[in-house]
N, C-alpha and C positions, 0 to 999 in steps of 0.2 A: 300761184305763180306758174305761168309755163314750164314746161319739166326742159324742153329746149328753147334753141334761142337763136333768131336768125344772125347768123354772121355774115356778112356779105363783101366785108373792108379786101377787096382785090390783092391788094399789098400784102399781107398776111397769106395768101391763099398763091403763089407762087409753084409752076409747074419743075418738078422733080423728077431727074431720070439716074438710072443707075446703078449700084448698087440696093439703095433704099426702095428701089420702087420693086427690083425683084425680090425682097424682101418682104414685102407689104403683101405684094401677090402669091408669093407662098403661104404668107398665112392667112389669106382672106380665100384661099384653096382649101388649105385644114380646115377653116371654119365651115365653109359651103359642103366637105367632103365626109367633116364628123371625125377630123381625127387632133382635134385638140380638147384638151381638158374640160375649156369651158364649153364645149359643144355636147359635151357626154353627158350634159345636166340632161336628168331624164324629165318630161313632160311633167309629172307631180309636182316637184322643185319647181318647177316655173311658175304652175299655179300660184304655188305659195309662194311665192319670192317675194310680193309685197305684202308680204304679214309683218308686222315687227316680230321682233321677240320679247320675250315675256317673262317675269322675272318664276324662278325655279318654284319660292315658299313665299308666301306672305312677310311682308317685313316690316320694321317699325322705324320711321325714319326718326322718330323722337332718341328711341332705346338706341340705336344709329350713334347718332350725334353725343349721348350720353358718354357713350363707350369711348369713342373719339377723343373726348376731352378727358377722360379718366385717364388712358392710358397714353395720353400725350402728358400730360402732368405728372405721372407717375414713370417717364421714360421707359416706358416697355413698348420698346419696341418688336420683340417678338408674340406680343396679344395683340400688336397694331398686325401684324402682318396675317396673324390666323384670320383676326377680323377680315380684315379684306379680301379674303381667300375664299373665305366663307358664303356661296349667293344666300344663303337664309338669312344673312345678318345684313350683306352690302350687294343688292341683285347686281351683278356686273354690266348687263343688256340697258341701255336706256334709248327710246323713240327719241331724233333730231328732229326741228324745224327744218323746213325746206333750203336748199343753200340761194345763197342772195348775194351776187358780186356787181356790180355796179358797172365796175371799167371792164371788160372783157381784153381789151388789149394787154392791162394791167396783168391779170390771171395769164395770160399767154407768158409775158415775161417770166413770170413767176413759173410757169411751169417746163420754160426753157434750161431751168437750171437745176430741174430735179432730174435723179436717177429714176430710171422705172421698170419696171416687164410688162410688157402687153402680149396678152395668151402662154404665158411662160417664159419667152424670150426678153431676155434682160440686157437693157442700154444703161452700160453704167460710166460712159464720157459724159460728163458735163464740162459747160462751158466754164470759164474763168471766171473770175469778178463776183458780182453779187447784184441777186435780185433789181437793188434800189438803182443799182448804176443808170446814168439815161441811155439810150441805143444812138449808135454810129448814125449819121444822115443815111438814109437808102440802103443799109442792112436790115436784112430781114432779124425780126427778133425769134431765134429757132434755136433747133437743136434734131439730133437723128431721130431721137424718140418721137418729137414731134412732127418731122418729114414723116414719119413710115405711119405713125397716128392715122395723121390728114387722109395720107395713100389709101387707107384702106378703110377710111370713111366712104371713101371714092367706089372704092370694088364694092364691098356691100351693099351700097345704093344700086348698083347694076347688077345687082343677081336676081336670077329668074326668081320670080316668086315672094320677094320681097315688097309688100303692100305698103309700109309706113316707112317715115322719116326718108325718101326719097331724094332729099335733098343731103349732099354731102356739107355743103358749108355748117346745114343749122345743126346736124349729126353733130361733126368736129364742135361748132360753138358750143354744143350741149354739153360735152365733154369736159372741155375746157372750164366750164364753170365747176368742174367737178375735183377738178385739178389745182386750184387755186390753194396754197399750204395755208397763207394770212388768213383767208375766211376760214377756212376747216380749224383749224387751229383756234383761231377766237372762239367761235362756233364749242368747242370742244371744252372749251374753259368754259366758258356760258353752262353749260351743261353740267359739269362733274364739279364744278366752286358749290355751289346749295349743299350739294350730298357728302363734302367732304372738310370744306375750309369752316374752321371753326375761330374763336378767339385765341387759341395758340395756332393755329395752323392755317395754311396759306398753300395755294398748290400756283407752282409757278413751272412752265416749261425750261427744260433746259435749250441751254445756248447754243445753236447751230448757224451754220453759215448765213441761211435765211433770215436772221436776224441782223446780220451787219445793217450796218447804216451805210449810205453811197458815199464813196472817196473814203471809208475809213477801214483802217485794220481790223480785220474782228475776227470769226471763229474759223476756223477750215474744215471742222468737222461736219459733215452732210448727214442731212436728215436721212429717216430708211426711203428706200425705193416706194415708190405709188406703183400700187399692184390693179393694172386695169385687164379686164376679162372683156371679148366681147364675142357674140351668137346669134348668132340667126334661128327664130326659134316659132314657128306655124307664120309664119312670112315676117314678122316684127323683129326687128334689130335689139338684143337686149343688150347692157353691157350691168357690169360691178365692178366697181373702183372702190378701192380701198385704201385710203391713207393713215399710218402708223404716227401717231405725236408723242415724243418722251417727254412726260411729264416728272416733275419731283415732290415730294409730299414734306415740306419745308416747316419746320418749329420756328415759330416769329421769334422766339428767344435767341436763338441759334442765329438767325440773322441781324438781330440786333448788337449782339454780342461784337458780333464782326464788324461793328462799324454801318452797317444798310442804315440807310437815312428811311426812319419809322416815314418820312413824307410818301416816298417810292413808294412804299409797303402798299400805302392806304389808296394810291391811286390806282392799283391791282382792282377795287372795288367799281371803280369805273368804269370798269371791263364788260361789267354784266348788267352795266344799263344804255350804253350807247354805240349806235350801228359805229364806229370806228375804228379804224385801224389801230395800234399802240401807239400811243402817244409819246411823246420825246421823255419824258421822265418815267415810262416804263421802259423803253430802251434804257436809260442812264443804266436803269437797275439791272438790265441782263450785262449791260458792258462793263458793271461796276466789279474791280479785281476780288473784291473780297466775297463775290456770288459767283463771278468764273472759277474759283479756285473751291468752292462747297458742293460738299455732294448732300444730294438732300436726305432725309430722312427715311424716308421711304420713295423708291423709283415706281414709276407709274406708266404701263403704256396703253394708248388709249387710241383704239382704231374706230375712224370714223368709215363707214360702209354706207354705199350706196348702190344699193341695186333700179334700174330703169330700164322700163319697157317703152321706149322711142316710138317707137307704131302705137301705142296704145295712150301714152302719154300719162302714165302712173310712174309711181315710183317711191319707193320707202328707204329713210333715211335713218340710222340707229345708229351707237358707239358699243363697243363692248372695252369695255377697264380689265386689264389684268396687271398682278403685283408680280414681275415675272422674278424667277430665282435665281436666275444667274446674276442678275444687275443687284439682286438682295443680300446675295450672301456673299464672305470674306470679307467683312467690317463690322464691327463693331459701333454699334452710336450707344 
């Protein structure tokens, strides 16, 4: 698949003056000038930047899965946690499929209503409501994040010496697909379900605003910030965007127990074999009180990273898992 993607929908692409545009061109100044973070990546790092990474030791996904089920049957929860701690036992690095969004207006919604920092600087007003909502007649579907995004799609493109990705629209499009939380998120599940979910065990995201359903009540709490980078780097535009998913490492017993309808559960399996969105009976299950009110087992955060060279049109896509400690300890399961 194309690493970018022409966007060309006019309506979307809306002229910006103001405070956001001098904003934009501040930091499309640092970037040109060398004085922000992501520009101090030195030459070597960029070479590699489309390398995956690679697990530390050799490991045994059988002796993996063994352990898993040992120590979930035997409620030890603190051998689950060493386990996963552990890269010789559960490598944390895994290589993604390329990302695949379909609607790109969709991904734009979607990413009107996430928190973010681009080159450091963090936008954390979002809008009201929720993803699913439909958009007003003739409002643009935005947010600052994504005004100052665009903006400096725009400047980039017109700095001397920049060879590739010349077009601002298909920059921004390219973006955007990166942004999208539904795909990355499935995407994420697809990936760490095989190395983790067993016959007790189940790995189910927790419930964030972006799961509401449209017109209905649901979570208020916001997902982390999307952390996008971007550089101009031997004339090529690179960027890395990085989105954070909190996952929970759930005992099917433990959900059972509470009343989850075993149906839900099973349709979780459905996840990891067809291109679609979550289906109305896994929603049920994120809105269902007696899984809003569980904390899972083990907390999981699971960053999906994508590094892209725009001028070159490569680009390597990975997750790295970690069992963070703060979300682990001061409870007892």
């Amino acid at each position: 698949m194309s690493v970018t993607a022409s966007y060309s929908n006019s309506k979307h692409f809306n002229a910006y003056t103001g405070n956001q545009g001098s904003v934009a061109k501040s930091l499309a100044a640092k970037i040109k000038g060398g004085n922000t973070k992501s520009n101090s990546i030195s030459n070597s790092s960029v070479t590699t930047a489309m390398t995956p990474p690679r697990s530390i030791q050799p490991f045994s996904l059988p002796v993996l899965h063994q352990k898993l089920t040992q120590y979930t049957r035997g409620s030890d929860r603190r051998q689950m946690l060493r386990l996963l701690k552990n890269p010789k036992e559960f490598p944390s690095s895994h290589v993604m499929k390329n990302v695949f969004v379909e609607d790109i207006a969709m991904a734009e919604r979607e990413a009107a209503y996430e928190r973010g920092a681009l080159n450091g600087l963090k936008f954390m007003k979002v809008k009201d409501g929720c993803p699913g909502e439909p958009n007003k007649e003739n409002e643009p579907m935005d947010s600052y994040f994504l005004q100052t995004l665009r903006e400096i799609c725009g400047h980039l493109c017109e700095m001397d010496g920049v060879v590739g990705s010349t077009d601002p629209m298909a920059l921004y499009g390219g973006l955007l697909l990166r942004l999208c939380r539904s795909t990355s998120e499935k995407d994420a599940l697809e990936e760490i379900t095989p190395w983790l979910a067993r016959d007790e065990l189940i790995v189910l995201p927790l419930k964030r605003r972006h799961h509401t359903i449209a017109g209905k009540i649901g979570e208020s709490k916001l997902a982390p910030p999307i952390d996008v980078e971007l550089f101009v780097e031997m004339g090529d535009v690179h960027a890395k965007v990085t989105m954070t998913h909190e996952f929970g490492l759930f005992r099917k017993a433990d959900l059972l127990s509470r009343g989850i309808n075993e149906h839900r559960l099973i349709e979780w399996s459905k996840l990891l074999s067809k291109q679609k969105p979550l289906s109305s009976n896994q929603h049920k299950l994120l809105h269902d009180p007696a899984f809003t009110n569980m904390k899972p087992w083990i907390f999981l955060d699971v960053d999906v990273i994508e590094r892209i060279n725009f001028g070159r049109g490569t680009n390597v896509r990975f997750l790295n898992a970690s069992v963070p400690n703060e979300k682990n300890s001061g409870y007892v399961r």
